[in-house]
C-alpha positions as CSV (number, residue, x, y, z in Angstrom):
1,X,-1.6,23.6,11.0
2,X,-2.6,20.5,9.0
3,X,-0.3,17.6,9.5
4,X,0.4,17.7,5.3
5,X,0.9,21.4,5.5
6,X,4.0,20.7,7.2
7,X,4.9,18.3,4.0
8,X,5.0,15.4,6.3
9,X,2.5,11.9,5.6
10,X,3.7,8.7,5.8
11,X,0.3,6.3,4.8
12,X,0.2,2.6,4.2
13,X,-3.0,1.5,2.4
14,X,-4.0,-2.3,3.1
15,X,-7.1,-4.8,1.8
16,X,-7.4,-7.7,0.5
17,X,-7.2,-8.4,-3.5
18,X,-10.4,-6.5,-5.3
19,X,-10.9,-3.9,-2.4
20,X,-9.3,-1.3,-4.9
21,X,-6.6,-0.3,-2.7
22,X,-4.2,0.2,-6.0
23,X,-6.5,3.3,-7.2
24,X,-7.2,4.3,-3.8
25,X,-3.9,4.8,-3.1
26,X,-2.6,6.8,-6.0
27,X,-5.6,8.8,-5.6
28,X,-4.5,9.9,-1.8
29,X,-0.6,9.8,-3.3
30,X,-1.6,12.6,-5.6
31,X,-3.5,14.5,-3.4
32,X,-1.0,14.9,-1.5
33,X,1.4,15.5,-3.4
34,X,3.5,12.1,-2.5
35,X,4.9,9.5,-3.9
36,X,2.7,5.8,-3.9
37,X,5.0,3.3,-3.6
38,X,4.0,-0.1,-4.7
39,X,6.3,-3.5,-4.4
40,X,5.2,-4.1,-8.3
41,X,6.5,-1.0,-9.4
42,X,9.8,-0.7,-7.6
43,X,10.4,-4.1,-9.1
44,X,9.5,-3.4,-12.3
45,X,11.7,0.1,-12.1
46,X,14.8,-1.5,-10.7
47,X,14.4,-4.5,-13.6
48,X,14.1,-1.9,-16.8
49,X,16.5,0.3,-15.0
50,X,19.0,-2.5,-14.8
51,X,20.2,-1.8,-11.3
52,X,22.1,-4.7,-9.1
53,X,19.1,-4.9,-7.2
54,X,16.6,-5.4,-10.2
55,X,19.4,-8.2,-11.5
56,X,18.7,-9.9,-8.4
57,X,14.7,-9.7,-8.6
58,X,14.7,-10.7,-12.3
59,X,16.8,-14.1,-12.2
60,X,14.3,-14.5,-8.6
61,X,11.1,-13.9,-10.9
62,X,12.1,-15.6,-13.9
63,X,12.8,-18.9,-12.2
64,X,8.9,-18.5,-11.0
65,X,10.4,-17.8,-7.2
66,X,9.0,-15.1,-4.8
67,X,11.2,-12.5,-3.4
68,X,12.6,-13.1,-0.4
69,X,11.3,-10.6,2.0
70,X,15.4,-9.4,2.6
71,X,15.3,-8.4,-0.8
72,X,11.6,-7.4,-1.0
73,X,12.5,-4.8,2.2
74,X,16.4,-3.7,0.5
75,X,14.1,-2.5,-2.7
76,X,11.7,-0.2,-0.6
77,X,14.5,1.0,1.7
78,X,16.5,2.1,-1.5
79,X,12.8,4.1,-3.2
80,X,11.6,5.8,0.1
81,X,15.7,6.9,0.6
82,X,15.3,9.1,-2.5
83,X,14.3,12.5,-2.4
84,X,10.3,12.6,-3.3
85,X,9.9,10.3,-0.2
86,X,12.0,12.2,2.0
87,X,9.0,14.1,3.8
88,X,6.1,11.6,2.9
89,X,5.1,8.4,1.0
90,X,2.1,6.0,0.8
91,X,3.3,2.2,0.3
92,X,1.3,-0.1,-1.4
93,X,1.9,-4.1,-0.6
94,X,4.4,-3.4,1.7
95,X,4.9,-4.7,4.4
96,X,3.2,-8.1,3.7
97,X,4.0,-9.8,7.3
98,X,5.3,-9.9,9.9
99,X,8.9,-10.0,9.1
100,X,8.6,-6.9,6.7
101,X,6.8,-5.2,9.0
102,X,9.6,-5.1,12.1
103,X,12.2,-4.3,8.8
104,X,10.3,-1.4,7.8
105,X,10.0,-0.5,11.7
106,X,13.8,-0.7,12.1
107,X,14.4,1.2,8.7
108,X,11.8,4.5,9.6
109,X,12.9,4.3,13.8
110,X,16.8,5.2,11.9
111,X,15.7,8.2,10.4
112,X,13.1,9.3,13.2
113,X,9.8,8.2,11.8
114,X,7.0,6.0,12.0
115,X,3.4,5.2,9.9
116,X,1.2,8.4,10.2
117,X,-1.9,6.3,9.2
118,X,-2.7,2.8,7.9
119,X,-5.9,3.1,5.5
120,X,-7.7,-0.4,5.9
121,X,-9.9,-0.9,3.3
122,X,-12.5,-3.6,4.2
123,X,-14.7,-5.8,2.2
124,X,-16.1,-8.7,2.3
125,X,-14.8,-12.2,1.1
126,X,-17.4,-12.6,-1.1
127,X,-17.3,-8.7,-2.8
128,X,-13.3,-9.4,-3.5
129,X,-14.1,-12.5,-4.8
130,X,-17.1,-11.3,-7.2
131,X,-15.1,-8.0,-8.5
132,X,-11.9,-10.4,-9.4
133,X,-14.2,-12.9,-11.0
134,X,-15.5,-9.5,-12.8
135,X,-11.9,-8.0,-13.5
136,X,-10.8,-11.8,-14.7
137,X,-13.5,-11.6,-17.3
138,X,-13.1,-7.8,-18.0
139,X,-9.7,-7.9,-18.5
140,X,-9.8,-11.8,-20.0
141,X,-7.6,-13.4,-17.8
142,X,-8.8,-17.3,-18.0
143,X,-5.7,-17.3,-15.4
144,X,-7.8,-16.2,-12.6
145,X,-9.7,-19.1,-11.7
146,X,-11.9,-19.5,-9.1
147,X,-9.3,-21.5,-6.8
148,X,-6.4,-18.9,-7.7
149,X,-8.6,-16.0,-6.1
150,X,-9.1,-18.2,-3.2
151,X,-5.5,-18.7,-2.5
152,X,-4.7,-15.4,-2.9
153,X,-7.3,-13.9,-0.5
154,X,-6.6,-17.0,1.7
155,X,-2.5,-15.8,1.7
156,X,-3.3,-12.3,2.4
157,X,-5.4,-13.2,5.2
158,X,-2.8,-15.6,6.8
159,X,0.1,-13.3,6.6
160,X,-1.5,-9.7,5.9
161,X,-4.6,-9.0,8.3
162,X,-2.7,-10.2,11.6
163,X,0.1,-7.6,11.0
164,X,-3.3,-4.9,11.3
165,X,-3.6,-5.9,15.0
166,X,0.0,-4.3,15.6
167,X,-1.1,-1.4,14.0
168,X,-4.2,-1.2,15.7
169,X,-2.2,-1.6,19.4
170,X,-0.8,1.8,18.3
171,X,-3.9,3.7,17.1
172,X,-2.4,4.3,13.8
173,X,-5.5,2.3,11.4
174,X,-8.3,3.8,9.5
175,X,-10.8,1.4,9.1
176,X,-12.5,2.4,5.8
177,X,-15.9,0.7,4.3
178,X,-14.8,-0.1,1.2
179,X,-17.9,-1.2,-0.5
180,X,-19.5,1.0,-3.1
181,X,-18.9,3.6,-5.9
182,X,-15.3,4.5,-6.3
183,X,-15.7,7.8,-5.1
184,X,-17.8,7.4,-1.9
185,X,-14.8,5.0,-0.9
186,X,-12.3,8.5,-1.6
187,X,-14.4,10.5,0.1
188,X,-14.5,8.2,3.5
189,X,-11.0,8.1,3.1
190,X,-10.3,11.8,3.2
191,X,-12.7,12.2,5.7
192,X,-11.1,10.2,8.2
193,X,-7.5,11.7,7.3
194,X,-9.0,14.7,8.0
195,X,-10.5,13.9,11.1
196,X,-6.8,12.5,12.1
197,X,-5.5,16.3,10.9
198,X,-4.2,15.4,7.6
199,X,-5.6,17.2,4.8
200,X,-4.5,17.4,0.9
201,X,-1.6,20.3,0.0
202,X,-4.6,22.0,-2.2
203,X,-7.3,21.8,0.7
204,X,-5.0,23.0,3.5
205,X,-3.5,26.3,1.3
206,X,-7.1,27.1,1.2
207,X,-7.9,27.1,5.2
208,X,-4.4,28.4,5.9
């Protein structure tokens, strides 16, 4: 029996800015059949939804502030304790460091769970620099300079890659090559879940 078939995958997918992980990640969410949970859009829910929570991340965001990681950690600890997340989730931009990292450890250790798999998807400095320069021009965003795409790769590598090597100490990360077509980055993905013993809802009904 597949790992999914039982309902159960917990996935965290991790890269730098321009490695695609946002696609990636609903792509594997879907196939799945579980829910891809993104700080963005839990912020963005709890805001329109007008929640106490989202009244809290709206004053932080409108005064130009970042969330505090207590806050940042109270939001995903609310989504994943609903019910679509109660036998699986894939998180997306959380945990950022350290200090989210040991909060999502202490939340998932109180209900008897841990990270199934952490899909790192690497690329090069210079390939997540050239696809945001392409995206910035694509999507004409004169706001994405050169030096703002440095300081955001320059932020994820500071506080994002080390928290890998933790995961790595418990055998938990998928290194993925994430250079090339959309596709042939999917289909290293599933290959390695597979390999691991987790295989989409669809493809494990059919080798049941």
């Amino acid at each position: 029996m597949t790992a999914s078939a039982t309902g159960s995958a917990r996935f965290l997918i991790v890269g730098p800015q321009g490695s695609g992980k946002g696609t990636q990640g609903v792509l594997v969410a879907e196939a799945f059949g579980i829910p891809s949970v993104s700080t963005g859009d839990v912020f963005r829910a709890n805001i329109s939804g007008g929640t106490e929570l989202g009244e809290r991340v709206k004053s932080i965001v409108e005064a130009g502030d970042l969330v505090p990681d207590e806050l940042t950690s109270e939001l995903v600890r609310d989504r994943l304790s609903q019910p679509d997340a109660s036998t699986g989730f894939l998180l997306d931009g959380y945990p950022r460091n350290q200090g989210q990292l040991d909060d999502l450890d202490e939340f998932l250790r109180s209900r008897g769970e841990a990270l199934d798999v952490v899909i790192e998807l690497v690329v090069p400095r210079e390939e997540s620099i050239r696809r945001l320069h392409q995206r910035a021009i694509e999507q004409g965003r004169t706001d994405d300079t050169e030096e703002v795409i440095a300081n955001r790769l320059a932020i994820y590598e500071r506080e994002t890659a080390p928290i890998l090597g933790i995961y790595r100490d418990r055998g938990v990360v998928a290194e993925i090559d994430g250079v090339g077509s959309l596709d042939e980055v999917t289909s290293r993905i599933f290959a390695n879940l597979a390999e691991r013993g987790f295989q989409p809802a669809a493809d494990a009904a059919a080798t049941a």
